[in-house]
C-alpha positions in Angstrom: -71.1 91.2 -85.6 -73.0 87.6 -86.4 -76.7 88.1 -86.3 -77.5 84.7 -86.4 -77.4 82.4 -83.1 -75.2 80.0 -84.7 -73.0 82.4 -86.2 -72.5 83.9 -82.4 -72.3 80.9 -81.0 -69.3 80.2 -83.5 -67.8 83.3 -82.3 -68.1 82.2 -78.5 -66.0 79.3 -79.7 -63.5 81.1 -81.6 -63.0 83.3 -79.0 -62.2 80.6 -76.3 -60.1 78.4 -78.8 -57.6 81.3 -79.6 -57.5 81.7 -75.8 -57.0 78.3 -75.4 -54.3 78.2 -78.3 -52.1 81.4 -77.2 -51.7 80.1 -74.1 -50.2 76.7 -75.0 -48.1 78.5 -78.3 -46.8 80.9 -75.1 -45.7 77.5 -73.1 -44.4 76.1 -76.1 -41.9 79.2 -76.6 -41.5 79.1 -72.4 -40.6 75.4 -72.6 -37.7 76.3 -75.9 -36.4 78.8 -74.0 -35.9 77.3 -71.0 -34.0 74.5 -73.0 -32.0 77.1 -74.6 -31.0 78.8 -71.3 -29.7 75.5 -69.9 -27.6 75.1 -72.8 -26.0 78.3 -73.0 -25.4 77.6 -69.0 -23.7 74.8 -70.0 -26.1 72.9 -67.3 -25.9 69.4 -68.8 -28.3 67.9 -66.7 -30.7 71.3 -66.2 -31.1 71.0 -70.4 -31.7 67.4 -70.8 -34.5 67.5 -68.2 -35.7 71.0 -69.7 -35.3 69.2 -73.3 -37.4 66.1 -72.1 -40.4 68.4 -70.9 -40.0 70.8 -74.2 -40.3 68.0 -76.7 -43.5 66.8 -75.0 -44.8 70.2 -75.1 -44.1 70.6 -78.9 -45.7 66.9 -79.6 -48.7 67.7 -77.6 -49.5 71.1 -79.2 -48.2 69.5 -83.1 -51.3 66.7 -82.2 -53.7 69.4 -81.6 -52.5 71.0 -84.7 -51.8 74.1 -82.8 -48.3 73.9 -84.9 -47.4 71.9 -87.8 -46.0 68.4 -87.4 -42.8 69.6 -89.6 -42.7 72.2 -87.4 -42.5 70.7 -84.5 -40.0 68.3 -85.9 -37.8 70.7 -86.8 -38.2 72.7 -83.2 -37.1 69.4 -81.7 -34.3 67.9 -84.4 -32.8 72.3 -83.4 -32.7 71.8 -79.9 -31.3 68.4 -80.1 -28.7 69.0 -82.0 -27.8 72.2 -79.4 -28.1 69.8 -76.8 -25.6 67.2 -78.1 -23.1 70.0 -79.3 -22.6 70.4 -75.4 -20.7 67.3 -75.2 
């Protein structure tokens, strides 16, 4: 455990960061999914809309650097790719 104020305070902010991070990686993977259900339903429209919301999620959280930008880019190029193979 820190003994030092700012060393505590540092874990305060740690602590609530994680929190804050976890819960948008766990939206992220909600979002995917939800893409990847459409698909598989073969609900054309249903996966566009779900794709639209899913690749804002994954820029949002690869600007935070939550997840890395090549990450994120290949998340989207995956799902795209699913999404045209539909057709």
């Amino acid at each position: 455990m820190a003994n030092i104020a700012s060393a505590k305070k540092a874990a305060r902010q740690a602590v609530k960061r994680r929190a804050r991070n976890m819960a948008q990686r766990s939206a992220l993977r909600t979002a995917i999914k939800d893409v990847r259900k459409a698909i598989a339903a073969g609900d054309k429209a249903a996966a566009k809309a779900a794709f639209q919301q899913s690749v804002s999620k994954i820029d949002s959280i690869a600007d935070k650097d939550i997840m890395h930008k090549n990450t994120a880019a290949r998340h989207k190029s995956r799902l795209a790719v699913a999404l045209k193979a539909m057709a």
